[in-house]
C-alpha positions as CSV (number, residue, x, y, z in Angstrom):
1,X,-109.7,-38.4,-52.1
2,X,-108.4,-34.5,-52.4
3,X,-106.2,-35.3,-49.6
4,X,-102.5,-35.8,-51.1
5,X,-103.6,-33.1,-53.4
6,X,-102.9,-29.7,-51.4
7,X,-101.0,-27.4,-52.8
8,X,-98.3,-26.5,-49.9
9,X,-95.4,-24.0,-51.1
10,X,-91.9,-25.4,-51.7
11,X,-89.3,-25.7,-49.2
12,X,-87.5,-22.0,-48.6
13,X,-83.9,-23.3,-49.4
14,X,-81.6,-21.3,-47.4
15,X,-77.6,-20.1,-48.3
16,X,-75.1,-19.5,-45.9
17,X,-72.5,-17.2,-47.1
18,X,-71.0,-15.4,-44.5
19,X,-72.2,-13.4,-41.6
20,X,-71.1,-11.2,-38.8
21,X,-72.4,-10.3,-35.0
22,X,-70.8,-6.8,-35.2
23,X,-69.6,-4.2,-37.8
24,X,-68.3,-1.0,-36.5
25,X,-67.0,2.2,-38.4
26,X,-65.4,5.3,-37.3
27,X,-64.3,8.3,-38.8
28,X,-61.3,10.9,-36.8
29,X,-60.7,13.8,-39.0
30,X,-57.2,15.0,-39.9
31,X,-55.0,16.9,-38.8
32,X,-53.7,14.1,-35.8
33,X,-50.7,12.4,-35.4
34,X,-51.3,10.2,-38.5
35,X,-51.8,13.4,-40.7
36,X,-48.2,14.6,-40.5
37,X,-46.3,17.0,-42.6
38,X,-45.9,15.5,-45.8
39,X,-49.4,16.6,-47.7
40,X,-49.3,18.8,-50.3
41,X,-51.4,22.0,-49.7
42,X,-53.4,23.4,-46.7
43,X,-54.7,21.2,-43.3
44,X,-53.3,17.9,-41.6
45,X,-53.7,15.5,-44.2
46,X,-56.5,13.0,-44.4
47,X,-59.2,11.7,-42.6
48,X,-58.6,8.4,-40.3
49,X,-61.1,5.4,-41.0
50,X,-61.4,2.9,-38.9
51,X,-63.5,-0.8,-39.9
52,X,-64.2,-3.3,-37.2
53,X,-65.4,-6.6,-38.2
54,X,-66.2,-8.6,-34.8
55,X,-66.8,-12.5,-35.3
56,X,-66.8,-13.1,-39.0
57,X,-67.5,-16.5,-40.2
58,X,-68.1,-18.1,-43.6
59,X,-69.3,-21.1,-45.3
60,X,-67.0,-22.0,-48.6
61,X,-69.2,-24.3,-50.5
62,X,-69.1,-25.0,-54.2
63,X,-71.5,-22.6,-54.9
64,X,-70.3,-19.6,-52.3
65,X,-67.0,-20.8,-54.7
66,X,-68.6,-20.3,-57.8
67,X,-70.3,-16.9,-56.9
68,X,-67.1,-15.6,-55.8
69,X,-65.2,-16.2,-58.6
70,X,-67.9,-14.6,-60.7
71,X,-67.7,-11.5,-59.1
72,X,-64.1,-11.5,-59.2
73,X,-64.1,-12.2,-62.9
74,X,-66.8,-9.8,-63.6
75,X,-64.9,-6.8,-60.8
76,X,-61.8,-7.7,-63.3
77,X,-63.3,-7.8,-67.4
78,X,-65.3,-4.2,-65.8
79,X,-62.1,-3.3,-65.1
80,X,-60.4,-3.7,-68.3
81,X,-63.7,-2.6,-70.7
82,X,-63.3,0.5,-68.7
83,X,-59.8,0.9,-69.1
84,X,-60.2,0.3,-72.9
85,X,-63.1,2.6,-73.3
86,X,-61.2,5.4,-71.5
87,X,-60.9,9.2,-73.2
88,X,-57.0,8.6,-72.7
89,X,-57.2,5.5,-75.0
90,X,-60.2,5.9,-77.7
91,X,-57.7,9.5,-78.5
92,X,-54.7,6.9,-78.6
93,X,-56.6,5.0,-81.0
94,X,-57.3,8.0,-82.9
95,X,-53.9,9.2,-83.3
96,X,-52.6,6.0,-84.6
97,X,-55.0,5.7,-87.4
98,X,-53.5,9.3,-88.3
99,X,-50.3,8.7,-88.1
100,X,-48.2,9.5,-91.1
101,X,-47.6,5.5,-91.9
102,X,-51.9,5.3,-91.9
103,X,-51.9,8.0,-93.8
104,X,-49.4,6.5,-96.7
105,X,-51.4,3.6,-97.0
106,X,-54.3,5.0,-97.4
107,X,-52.9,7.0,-100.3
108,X,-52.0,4.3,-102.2
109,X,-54.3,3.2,-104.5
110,X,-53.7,-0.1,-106.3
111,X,-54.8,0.2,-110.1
112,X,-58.2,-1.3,-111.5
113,X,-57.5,-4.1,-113.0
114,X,-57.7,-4.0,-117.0
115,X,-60.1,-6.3,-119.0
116,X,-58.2,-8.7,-121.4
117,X,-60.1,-9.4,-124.6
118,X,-59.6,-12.5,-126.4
119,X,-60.4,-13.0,-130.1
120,X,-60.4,-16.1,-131.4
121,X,-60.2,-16.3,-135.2
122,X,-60.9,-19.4,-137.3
């Protein structure tokens, strides 16, 4: 009778985005052929980084599709709030709400307007 009715846990759905057998990452300091003479200041220049990606494979399914683009969307409106809420623009902002013209029109101050009274005689 209570044999249908075990409770079994759902199916583990798996994703495949991408994956890799090998990732390798090296660091040469400066100061080697690549570091040359034109930096500005003391030493050889930079350091030398070096990313190996060995056998990289993806799957580009609707939703690997989707979740890119969402990154990318979200990578780019991060972006651009950051950009906007920079120092260098919230103090451009400020100047131009005290620039002289601002300043005019908040001078001006229109009149209030006057009551007209109306007597009607009979």
């Amino acid at each position: 009778m209570f044999k249908n009715s075990v409770l079994r846990p759902p199916a583990v759905e798996k994703w495949y985005c991408v994956s890799v057998r090998r990732v390798s990452y090296g660091r040469e300091a400066g100061g080697g052929v690549c570091g040359g003479g034109g930096g500005g200041g003391g030493g050889g220049g930079g350091a030398t980084h070096r990313l190996a990606v060995h056998d990289l494979r993806g799957a580009w399914t609707k939703l690997n599709r989707d979740l890119a683009f969402a990154l990318i969307d979200t990578y780019i409106k991060t972006q651009q709030l950051k950009k906007n809420l920079s120092t260098k623009a919230l103090k451009e902002e400020e100047k131009m709400n005290t620039s002289p013209k601002h300043q005019r029109e908040a001078d001006v101050v229109s009149p209030p307007p006057t009551a007209q009274v109306s007597v009607e005689t009979k």
